[in-house]
C-alpha positions as CSV (number, residue, x, y, z in Angstrom):
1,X,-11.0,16.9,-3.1
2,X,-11.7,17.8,0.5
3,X,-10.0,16.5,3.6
4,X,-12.4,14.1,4.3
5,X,-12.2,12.2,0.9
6,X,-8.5,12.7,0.7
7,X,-7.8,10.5,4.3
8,X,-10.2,8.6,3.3
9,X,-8.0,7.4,-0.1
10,X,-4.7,7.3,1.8
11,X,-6.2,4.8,4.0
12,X,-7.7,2.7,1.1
13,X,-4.3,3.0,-1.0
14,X,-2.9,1.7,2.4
15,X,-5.1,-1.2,2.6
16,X,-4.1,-2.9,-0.5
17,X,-1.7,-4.7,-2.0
18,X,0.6,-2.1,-4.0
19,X,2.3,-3.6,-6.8
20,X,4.8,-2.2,-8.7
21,X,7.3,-3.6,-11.1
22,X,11.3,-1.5,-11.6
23,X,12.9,-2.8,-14.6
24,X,16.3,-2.0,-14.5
25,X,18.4,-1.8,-17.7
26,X,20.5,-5.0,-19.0
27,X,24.2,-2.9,-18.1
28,X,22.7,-3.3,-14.5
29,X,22.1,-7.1,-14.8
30,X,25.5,-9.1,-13.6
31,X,27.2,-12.3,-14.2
32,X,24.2,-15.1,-12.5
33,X,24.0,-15.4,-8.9
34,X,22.7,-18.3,-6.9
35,X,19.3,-17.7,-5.8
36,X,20.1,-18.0,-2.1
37,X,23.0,-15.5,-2.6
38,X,21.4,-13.0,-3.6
39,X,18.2,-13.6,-1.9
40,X,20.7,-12.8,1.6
41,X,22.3,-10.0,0.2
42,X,18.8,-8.6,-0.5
43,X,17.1,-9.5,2.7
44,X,20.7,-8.0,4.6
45,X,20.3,-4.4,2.5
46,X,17.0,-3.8,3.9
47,X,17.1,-4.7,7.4
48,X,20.2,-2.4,7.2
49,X,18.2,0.4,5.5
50,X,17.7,3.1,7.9
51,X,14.8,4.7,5.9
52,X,12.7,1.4,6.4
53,X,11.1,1.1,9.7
54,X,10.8,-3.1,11.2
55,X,10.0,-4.2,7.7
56,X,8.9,-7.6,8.0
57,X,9.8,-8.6,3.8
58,X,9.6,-11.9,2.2
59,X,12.2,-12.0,-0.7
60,X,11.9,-14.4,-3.8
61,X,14.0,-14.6,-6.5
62,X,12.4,-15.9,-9.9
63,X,14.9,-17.1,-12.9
64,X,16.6,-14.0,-14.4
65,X,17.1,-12.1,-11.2
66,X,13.6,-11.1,-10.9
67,X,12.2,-10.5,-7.5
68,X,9.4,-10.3,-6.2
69,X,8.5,-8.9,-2.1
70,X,6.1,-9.4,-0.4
71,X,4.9,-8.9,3.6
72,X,4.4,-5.7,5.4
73,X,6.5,-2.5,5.7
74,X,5.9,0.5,8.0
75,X,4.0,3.2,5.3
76,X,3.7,3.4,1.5
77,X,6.8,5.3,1.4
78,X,8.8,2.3,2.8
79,X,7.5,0.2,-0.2
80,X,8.9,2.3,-3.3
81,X,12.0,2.4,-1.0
82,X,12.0,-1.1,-0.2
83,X,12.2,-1.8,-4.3
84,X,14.8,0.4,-4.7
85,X,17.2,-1.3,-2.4
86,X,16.6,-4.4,-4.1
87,X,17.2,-3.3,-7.2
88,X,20.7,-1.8,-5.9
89,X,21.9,-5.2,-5.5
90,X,24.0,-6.4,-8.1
91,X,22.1,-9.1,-10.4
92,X,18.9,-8.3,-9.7
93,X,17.2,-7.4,-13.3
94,X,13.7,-6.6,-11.9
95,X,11.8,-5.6,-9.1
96,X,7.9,-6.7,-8.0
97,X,6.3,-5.4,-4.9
98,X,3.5,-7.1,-3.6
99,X,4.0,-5.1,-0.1
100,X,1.3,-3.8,2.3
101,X,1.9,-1.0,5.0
102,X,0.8,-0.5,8.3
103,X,-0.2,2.8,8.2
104,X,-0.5,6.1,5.7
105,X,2.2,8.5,4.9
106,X,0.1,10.8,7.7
C-alpha cells in the first residue's frame, strides 16, 4: 500500500463512526449501581484522563451496566482509550463506542 492510499484510509477510518463493543468478565461486574451514579463516575474518569484530549462524550448507561458513548474525541487512539476508562469503573459490564475523531493518528 503506498503512501497515498494509506492517508487516504486513515482519513476514511477517521470519518466514521467506530464502534466497538469490550465485554468485560462477570468477576468485574459489581453490586447494581443507579444509572446516574455511575453515569458521573464515568463522565468524571474521562475528563480526568490525561491521555484524552477535550473529549466532548455522551455517556449512556443501558440495564446491566452497559454503556454505550457517543460524541467526538480528539483521534482514533482517544476512542479505544476512552472505552477502556469506562470499563475501569466499577459496575460497568460492557462497553459500546459509537465515537468519532477529529483527526487521524498522523
Amino acid at each position: 500500500m503506498n503512501a497515498h492510499t494509506t492517508a487516504l484510509l486513515k482519513k476514511t477510518l477517521s470519518a466514521l463512526t467506530l464502534a466497538s463493543v469490550m465485554a468485560l468478565p462477570a468477576a468485574h461486574a459489581a453490586p447494581a449501581v443507579d444509572d446516574a451514579t455511575l453515569s458521573s463516575k464515568i463522565q468524571t474518569a474521562l475528563q480526568q484522563d490525561q491521555k484524552l484530549v477535550k473529549p466532548e462524550i455522551k455517556v449512556e448507561v443501558q440495564p446491566g451496566g452497559r454503556i454505550h458513548l457517543t460524541g467526538w474525541v480528539h483521534n482514533t487512539d482517544d476512542i479505544n482509550e476512552a472505552a477502556y476508562v469506562a470499563s475501569q469503573i466499577e459496575g460497568v459490564s460492557s462497553v459500546t463506542t459509537f465515537l468519532r475523531s477529529w483527526t487521524t493518528n498522523d
